[in-house]
N, C-alpha and C positions, 0 to 999 in steps of 0.2 A: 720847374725849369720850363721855360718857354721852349716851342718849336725852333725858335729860330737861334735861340742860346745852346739848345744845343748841337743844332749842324755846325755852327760856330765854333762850340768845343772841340766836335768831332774833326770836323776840318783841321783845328791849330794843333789837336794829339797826333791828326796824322802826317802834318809840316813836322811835330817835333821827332818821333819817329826816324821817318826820312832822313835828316839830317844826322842823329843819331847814328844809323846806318852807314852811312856817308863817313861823317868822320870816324866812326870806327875799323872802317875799311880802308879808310887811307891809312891811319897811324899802324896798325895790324897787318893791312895787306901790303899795302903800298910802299908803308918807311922801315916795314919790320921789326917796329920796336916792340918788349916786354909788353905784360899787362901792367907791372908797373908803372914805368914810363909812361904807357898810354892814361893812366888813371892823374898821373901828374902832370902831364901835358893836357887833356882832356876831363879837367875835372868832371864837369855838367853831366858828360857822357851817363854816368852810372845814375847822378839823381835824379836825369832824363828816364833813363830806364825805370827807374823806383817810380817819378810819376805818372808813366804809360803805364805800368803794369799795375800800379793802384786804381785808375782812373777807369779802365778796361775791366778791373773788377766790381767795381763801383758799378760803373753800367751794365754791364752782364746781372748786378743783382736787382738793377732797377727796372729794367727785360721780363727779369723772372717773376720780379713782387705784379712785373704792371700783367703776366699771362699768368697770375696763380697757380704757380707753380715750387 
């Protein structure tokens, strides 16, 4: 992966994130709905979550293979 493919990446995981954030704080904080609710009115929310958190492992291992560690 290229330098610039990856500030790119990093950049669009941390727009998806944010937004994330966002509407989970509205439907949660804001309208007070269940987690259910929130997972059926927000679907994306969670396979958002699932691709930050795989993506942030992914590069944490690719961190470690590149300091041999």
């Amino acid at each position: 992966m290229t330098k610039s493919e990856r500030i790119t990446s990093i950049v669009l995981a941390s727009i998806l994130l944010l937004t994330i954030i966002n509407s989970t704080w509205f439907f949660l904080g804001i309208a007070k709905v269940s987690v259910v609710q929130w997972i059926v009115f927000n679907a994306c929310a969670p396979a958002g979550i699932a691709f930050t958190q795989h993506y942030c492992q992914e590069y944490v291992q690719e961190v470690m293979k590149y300091l041999g560690l």
